[in-house]
C-alpha positions in Angstrom: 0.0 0.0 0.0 1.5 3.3 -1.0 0.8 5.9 1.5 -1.1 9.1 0.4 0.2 12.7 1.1 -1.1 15.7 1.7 -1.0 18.8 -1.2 -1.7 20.9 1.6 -1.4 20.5 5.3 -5.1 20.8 6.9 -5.0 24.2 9.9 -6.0 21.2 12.7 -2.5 19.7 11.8 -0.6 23.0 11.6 -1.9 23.6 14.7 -0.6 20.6 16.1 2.6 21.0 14.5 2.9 24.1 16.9 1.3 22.5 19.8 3.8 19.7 19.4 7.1 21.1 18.6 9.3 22.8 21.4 13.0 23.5 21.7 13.6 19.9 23.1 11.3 17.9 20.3 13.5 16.8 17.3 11.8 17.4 14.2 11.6 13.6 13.4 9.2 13.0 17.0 7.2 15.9 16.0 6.4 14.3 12.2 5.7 10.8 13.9 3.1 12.6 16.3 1.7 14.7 13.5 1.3 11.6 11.3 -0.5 9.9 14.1 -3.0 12.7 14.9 -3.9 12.8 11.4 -4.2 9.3 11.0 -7.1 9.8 14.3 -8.2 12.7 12.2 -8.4 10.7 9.3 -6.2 13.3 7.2 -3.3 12.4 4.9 0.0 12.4 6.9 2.3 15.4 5.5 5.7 14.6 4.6 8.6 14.7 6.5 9.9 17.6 4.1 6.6 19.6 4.7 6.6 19.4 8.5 10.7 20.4 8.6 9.9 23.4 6.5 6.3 24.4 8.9 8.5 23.8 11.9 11.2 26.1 10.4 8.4 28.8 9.4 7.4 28.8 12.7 10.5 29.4 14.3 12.0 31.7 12.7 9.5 34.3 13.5 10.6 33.6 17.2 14.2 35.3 18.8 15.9 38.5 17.9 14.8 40.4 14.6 16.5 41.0 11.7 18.4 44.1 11.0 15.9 45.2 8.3 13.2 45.2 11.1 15.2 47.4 13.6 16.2 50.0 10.7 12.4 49.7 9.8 11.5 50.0 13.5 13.7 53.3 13.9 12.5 54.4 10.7 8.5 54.7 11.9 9.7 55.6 15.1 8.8 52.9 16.5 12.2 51.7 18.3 14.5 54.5 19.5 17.5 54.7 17.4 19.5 53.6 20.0 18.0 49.8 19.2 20.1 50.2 16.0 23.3 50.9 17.5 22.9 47.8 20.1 21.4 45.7 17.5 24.3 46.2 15.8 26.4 46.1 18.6 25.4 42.7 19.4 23.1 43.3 22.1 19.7 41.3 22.1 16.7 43.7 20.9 13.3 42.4 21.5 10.9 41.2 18.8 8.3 43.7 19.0 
């Protein structure tokens, strides 16, 4: 039997994808639990591929932003311009 996979992965998974992945859950436990909720839902099982790259998509928005964001924070004024100079620096900023 050849398995089936999923063109597009259903929100009740994604949303398990997040409930199931933390900093200590390898990628590889969080696509066996995701393939066994949606087996119980009775959804195709999304491959590994497609869970590594949600997982990724869902952590990157996590952590320290991205230089664009701080110059495009200061820009609007909505960072103080000294959040350039220590992002820069190498002092943490906080995601706003």
């Amino acid at each position: 039997m050849v398995p089936c996979s999923a063109p597009r992965v259903s929100p009740r998974l994604r949303a398990a994808i997040e409930r199931v992945h933390g900093d200590d859950v390898r990628i590889a436990e969080v696509c066996r639990r995701v393939g066994v909720e949606a087996d119980s839902l009775g959804l195709p099982r999304p491959s590994y591929e497609t869970i590594r790259r949600l997982v990724h998509e869902m952590t990157a928005g996590r952590g320290e932003p991205g230089t664009l964001e701080v110059v495009a924070g200061v820009a609007i004024r909505a960072r103080p311009p000294a959040a350039l100079v220590d992002h820069l620096a190498g002092i943490a900023v906080p995601r706003r």
